[in-house]
C-alpha positions as protocol buffer text, in pm:
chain_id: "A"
residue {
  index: 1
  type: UNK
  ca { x: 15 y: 1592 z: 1463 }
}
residue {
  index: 2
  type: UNK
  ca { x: 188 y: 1914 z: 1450 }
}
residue {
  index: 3
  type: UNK
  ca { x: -20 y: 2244 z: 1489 }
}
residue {
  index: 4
  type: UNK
  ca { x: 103 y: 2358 z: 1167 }
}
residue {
  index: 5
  type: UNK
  ca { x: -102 y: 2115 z: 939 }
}
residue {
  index: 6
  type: UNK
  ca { x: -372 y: 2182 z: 1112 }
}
residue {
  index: 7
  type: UNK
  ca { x: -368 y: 2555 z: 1107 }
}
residue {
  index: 8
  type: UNK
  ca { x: -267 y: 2507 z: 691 }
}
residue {
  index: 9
  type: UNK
  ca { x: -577 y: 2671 z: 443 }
}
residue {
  index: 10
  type: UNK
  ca { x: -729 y: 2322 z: 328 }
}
residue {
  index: 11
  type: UNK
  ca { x: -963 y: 2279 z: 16 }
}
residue {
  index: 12
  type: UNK
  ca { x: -1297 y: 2174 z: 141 }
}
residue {
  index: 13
  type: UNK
  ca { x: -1280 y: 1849 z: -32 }
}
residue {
  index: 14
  type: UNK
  ca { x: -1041 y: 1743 z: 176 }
}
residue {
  index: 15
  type: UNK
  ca { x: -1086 y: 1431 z: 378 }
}
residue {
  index: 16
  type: UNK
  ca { x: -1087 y: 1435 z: 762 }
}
residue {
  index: 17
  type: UNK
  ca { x: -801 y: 1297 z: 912 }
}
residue {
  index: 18
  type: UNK
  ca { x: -928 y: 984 z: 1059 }
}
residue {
  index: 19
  type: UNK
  ca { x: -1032 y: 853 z: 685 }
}
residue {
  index: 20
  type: UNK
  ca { x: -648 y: 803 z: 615 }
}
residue {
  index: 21
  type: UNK
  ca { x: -573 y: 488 z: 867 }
}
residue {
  index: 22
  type: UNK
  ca { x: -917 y: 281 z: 737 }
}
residue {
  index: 23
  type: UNK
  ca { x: -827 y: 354 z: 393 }
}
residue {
  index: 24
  type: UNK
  ca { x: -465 y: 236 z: 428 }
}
residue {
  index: 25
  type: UNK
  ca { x: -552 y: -49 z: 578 }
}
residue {
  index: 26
  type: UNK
  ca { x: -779 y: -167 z: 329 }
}
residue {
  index: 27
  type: UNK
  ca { x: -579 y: -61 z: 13 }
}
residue {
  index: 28
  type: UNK
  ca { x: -229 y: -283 z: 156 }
}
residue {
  index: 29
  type: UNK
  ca { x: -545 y: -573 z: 221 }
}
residue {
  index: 30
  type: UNK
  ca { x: -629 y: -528 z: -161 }
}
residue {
  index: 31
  type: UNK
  ca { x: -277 y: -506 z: -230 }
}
residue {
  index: 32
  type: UNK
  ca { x: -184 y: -860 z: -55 }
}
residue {
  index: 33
  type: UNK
  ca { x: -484 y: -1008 z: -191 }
}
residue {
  index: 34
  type: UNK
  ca { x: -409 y: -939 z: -596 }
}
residue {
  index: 35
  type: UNK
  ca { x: -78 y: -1067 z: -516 }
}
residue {
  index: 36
  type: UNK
  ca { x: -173 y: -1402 z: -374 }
}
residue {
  index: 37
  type: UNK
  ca { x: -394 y: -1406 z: -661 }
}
residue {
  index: 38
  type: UNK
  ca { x: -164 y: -1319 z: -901 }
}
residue {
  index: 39
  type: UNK
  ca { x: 124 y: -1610 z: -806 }
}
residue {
  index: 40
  type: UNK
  ca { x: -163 y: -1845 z: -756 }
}
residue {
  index: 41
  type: UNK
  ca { x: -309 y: -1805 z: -1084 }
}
residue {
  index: 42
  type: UNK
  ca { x: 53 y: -1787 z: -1304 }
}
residue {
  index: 43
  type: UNK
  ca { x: 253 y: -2078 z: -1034 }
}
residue {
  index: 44
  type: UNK
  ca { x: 568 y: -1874 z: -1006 }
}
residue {
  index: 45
  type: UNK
  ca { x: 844 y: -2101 z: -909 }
}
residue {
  index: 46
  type: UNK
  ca { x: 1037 y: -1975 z: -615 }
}
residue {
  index: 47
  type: UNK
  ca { x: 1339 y: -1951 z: -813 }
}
residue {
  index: 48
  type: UNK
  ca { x: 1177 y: -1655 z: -955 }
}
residue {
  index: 49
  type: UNK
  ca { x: 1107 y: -1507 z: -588 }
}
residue {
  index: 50
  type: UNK
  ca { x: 1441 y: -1547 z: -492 }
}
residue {
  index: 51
  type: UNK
  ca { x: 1593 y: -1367 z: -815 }
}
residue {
  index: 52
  type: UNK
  ca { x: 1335 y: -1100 z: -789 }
}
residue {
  index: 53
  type: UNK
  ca { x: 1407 y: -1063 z: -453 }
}
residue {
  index: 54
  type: UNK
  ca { x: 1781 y: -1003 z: -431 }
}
residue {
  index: 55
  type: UNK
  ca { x: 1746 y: -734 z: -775 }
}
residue {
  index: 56
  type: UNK
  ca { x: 1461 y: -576 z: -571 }
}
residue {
  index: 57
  type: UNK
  ca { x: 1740 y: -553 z: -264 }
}
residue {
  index: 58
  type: UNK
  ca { x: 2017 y: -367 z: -476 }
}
């Protein structure tokens, strides 16, 4: 990390720096998860992946 973030005047509720990769991880884990949950509770056809899909690509 640059010296310049860590010389920067911080409010002290700011989390230490080592919080931020643990916390990632787990929030993309939660992300993946409600979205496995979400197409297996609605049964999206993958017609509907593909179209999202190539609008999502533009």
């Amino acid at each position: 990390m640059n010296d310049w973030y860590s010389n920067l005047n911080r409010p002290p509720l700011t989390p230490p720096n080592w919080i931020f990769g643990p916390v990632w991880t787990v929030l993309y884990i939660m992300i993946a998860l409600s979205l496995i949950l979400y197409v297996r509770q609605t049964r999206l056809a993958p017609v509907y992946w593909a179209y999202a899909a190539i609008i999502l690509h533009q």
